[in-house]
C-alpha positions, 0 to 999 in steps of 0.5 A: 473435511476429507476434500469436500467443499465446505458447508455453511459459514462454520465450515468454510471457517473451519476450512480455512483454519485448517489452512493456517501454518505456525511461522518462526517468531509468531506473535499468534498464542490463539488464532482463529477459531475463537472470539478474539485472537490472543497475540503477544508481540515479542519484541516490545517494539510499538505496534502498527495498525492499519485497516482498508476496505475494498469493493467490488466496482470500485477497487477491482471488477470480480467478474473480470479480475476473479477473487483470488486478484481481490484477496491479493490485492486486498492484503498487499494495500495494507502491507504497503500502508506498513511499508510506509511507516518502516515497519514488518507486518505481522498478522492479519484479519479479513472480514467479508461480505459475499456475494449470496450463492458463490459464496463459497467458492469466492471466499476460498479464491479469496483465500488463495489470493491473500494466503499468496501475499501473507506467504511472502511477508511471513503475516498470518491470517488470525481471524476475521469475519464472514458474511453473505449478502445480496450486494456485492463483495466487499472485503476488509482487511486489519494488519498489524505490525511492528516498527523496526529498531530505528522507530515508525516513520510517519508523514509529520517529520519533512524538514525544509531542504530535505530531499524528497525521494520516491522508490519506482516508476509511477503512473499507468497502474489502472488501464495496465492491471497492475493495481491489482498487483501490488509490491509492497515495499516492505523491505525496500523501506526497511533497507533505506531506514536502516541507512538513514534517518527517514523524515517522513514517508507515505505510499503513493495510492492516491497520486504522487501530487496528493501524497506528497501534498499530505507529507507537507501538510502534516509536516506544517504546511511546508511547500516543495520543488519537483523537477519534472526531468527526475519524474520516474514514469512507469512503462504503463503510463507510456503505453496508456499515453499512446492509447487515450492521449494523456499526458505521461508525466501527468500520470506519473503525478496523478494517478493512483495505486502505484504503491510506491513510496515517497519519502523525505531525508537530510540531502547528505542521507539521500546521497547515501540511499541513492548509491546503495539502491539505485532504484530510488530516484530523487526527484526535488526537494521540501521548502520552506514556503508553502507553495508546491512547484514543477520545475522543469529543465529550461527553469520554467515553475508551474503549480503542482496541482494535486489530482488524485483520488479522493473517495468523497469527491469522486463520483464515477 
């Protein structure tokens, strides 16, 4: 390419090929550059699959937050979906449609972006697909991993009495930016797995209330107790408060794309979890009746309603 901008869809591709490296313990045999990737996974261990699409006006403004944050983010939702199930994300593919006449220069701000996160977690770009178009960017990523030796975690295992933990602060994400820097759990999730037996877990992108509201559901339409003192509340909400008015607490159950996890375990492994890492706070427990309550200091019980994002429903 001898340092010239790449021309038309094939250079861009060949460009960004050029760009892979080999990591110790690839699953990669062919990467991109063919009609599929061929990957051999070494361990035998059950694959995880994952997929999220992103878009410009929705997810991320490009005018205002540049490709490079789009290409960041747009792995890091899939890496922490990974996350959630206690696993180690391997391979990625991206496919895109660009904006027709930057094309170029978006796809390669694109690629810094996610080259940045996939260098962090040791994932690998192995193929994807490109186009340009007269809409807005669009960008859709598929990861792959692999569960860790305990097994996956998924969100159907919450027991009534279990401990229900989460691993951060939450709310504030969207007015603050941070959403467009996600922190993917990764080894967070790993380190508690290891400790405990994990019941079910989920990563809080669409709202604490709902999230949770999606473990108890799929766990039998169990119910749960949070106390509103053990919220952990993200310095974002507090400064958004103090902005528009709104009420900290609300957010830190409401808003979304904190990319936290949220988790339920036995109450004598969640004792062990909490002195071993000390930034996961414990904040109710998993009942047995279908009912979900804020409780707050002085024992007074309101509903805990669920107002996080849902795609569908939104309409602005």
């Amino acid at each position: 390419m001898n340092g010239q901008e790449p021309q038309g869809e094939f250079g861009l591709i060949e460009w960004i090929r050029r760009r892979q490296v080999a990591r110790p313990g690839s699953w990669t045999r062919l990467g991109i550059g063919d009609d599929c990737a061929i990957l051999q996974p070494p361990s035998g261990r059950p694959i995880l699959a994952t997929t999220d699409m992103l878009m410009d006006g929705r997810h991320f403004v490009l005018e205002r937050d540049g490709a490079e944050a789009a290409g960041y983010k747009a792995l890091g939702v899939n890496l922490s979906d990974v996350a959630a199930m206690a696993g180690v994300p391997r391979v990625a593919l991206i496919a895109v449609a660009l904006p027709r006449g930057a094309a170029v220069a978006i796809a390669q701000g694109l690629h810094r972006g996610a080259r940045a996160m996939a260098d962090r977690f040791d994932v690998e770009l192995v193929g994807g697909d490109t186009n340009a178009w007269d809409g807005p960017l669009v960008v859709a990523v598929t990861v792959l991993g692999e569960a860790a030796d305990r097994g996956p975690v998924a969100r159907s295992g919450a027991r009534a009495g279990d401990a229900i933990l989460v691993t951060g602060p939450l709310g504030g994400s969207l007015p603050s930016g941070r959403h467009l820097r996600p922190e993917p759990r990764v080894e967070l999730a790993l380190a508690m797995h290891q400790l405990a037996a994990i019941h079910a877990m989920i990563d809080v992108s669409d709202g604490l209330a709902s999230d949770l509201g999606h473990i108890l559901e799929e766990s039998g339409g169990l119910g749960a107790i949070l106390d509103a003192d053990q919220i952990p509340i993200h310095a974002d909400a507090m400064t958004a408060s103090r902005t528009d008015g709104s009420v900290p607490l609300v957010r830190a159950l409401s808003d979304g794309e904190d990319f936290e996890l949220c988790l339920t375990v036995d109450p004598g492994d969640a004792r062990r979890i909490l002195g071993a890492l000390p930034v996961v706070r414990q904040i109710g427990f998993v009942t047995a009746e279908n009912a979900r309550l804020l409780r707050f200091p002085d024992g007074q019980l309101e509903p805990l309603t669920a107002r996080g994002f849902d795609h569908l429903r939104e309409t602005t």
